[in-house]
Wavefront OBJ file of the C-alpha trace (Angstrom):
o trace
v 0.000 0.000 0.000
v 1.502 3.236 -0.837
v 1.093 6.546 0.770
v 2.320 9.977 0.365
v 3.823 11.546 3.445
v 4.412 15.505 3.689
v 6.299 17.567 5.928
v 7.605 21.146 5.856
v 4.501 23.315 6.862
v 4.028 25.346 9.228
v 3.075 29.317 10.233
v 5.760 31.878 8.521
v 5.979 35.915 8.799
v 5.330 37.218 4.972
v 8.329 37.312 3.024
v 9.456 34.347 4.071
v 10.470 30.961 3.200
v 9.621 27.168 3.805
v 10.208 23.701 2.117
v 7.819 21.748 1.129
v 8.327 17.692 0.797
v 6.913 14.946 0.092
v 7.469 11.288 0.172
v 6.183 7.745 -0.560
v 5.979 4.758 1.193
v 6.010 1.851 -0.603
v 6.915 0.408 -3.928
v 6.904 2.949 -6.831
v 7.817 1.617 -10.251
v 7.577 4.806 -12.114
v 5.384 7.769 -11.655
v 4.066 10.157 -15.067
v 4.243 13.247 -13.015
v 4.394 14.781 -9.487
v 2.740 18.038 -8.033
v 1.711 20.155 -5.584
v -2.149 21.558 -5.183
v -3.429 23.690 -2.554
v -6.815 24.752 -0.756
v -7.779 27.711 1.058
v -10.869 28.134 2.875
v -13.811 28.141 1.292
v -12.189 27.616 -2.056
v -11.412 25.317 -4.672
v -8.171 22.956 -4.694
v -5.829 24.644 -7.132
v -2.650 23.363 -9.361
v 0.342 25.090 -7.456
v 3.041 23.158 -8.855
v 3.652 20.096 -10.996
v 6.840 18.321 -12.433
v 7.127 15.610 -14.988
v 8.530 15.901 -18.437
v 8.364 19.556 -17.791
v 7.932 22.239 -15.326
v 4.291 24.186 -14.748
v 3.454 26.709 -11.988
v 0.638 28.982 -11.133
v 0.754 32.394 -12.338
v 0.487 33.639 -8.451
v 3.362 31.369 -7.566
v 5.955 32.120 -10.407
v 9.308 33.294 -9.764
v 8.554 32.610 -6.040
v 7.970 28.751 -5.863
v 10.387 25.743 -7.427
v 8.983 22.335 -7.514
v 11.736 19.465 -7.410
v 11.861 15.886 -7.522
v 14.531 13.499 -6.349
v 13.534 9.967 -8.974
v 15.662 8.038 -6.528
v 13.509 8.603 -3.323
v 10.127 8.961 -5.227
v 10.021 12.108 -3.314
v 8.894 15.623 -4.483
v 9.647 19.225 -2.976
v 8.349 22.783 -2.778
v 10.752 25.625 -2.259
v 8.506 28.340 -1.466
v 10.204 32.471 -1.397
v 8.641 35.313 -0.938
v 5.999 34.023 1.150
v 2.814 36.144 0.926
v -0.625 35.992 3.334
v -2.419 34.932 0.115
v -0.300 31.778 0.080
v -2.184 30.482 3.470
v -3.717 27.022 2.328
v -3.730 23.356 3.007
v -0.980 21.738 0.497
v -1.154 18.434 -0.649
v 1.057 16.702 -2.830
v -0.061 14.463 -5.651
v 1.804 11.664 -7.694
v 0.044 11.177 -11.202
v -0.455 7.543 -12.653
v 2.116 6.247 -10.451
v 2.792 2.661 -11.305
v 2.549 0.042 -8.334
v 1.956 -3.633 -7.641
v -1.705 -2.109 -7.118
v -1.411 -0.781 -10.964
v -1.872 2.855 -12.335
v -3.382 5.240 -10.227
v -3.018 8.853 -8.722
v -2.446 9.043 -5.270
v -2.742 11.939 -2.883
v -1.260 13.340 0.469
v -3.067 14.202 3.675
v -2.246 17.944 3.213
v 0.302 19.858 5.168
v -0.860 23.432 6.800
v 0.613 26.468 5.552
v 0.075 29.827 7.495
v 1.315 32.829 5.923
v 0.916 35.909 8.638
v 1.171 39.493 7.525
l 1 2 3 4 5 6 7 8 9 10 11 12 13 14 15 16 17 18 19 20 21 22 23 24 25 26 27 28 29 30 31 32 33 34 35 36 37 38 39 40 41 42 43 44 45 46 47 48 49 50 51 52 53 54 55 56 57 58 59 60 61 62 63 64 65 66 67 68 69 70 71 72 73 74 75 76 77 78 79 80 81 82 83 84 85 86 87 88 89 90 91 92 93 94 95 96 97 98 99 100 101 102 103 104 105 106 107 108 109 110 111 112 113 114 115 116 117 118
């Protein structure tokens, strides 16, 4: 059974910084992309992030965000700059048609708080 684990959030003064990561347990053979979505209160899950043959980012996040991925580990990151109050969500990271003994599927984090104060 695989499951996505993240770490890294937490409550951070505007203009600053925090990592992101995110990592699976259990047996990945190969994954078709990874990313990083977000929710704020009251609104819809959004695309932050996501990493595969290429790089794609939000409008609101570019220049400030950089999604990585480490193929070895199966494990994804967010370095996010230039923090801003807007930025406050639940993240959650997200592993597109990831191949296991279970087959092809997407699988999803629990979500990680991130609290951006002004």
């Amino acid at each position: 059974q695989v499951q996505l684990v993240e770490s890294g959030g937490g409550l951070v003064q505007a203009g600053g910084s925090l990592r992101l990561s995110c990592a699976a347990s259990g047996t990945i053979f190969s994954i078709n992309a990874m990313g990083w979505f977000r929710q704020a209160p009251g609104k819809q899950r959004e695309m932050v992030a996501t990493i595969g043959g290429s790089t794609n980012y939000a409008d609101s996040v570019k220049g400030r965000f950089t999604i990585s991925r480490d193929n070895a580990k199966n494990t994804v990151y967010l370095q996010m700059n230039s923090l801003k109050p807007e930025d406050t969500a639940v993240y959650y990271c997200n592993y597109n048609r990831a191949r296991t003994y279970a087959g092809v599927r997407d699988y999803w984090g629990q979500g990680t708080q991130v609290t951006v104060s002004s």
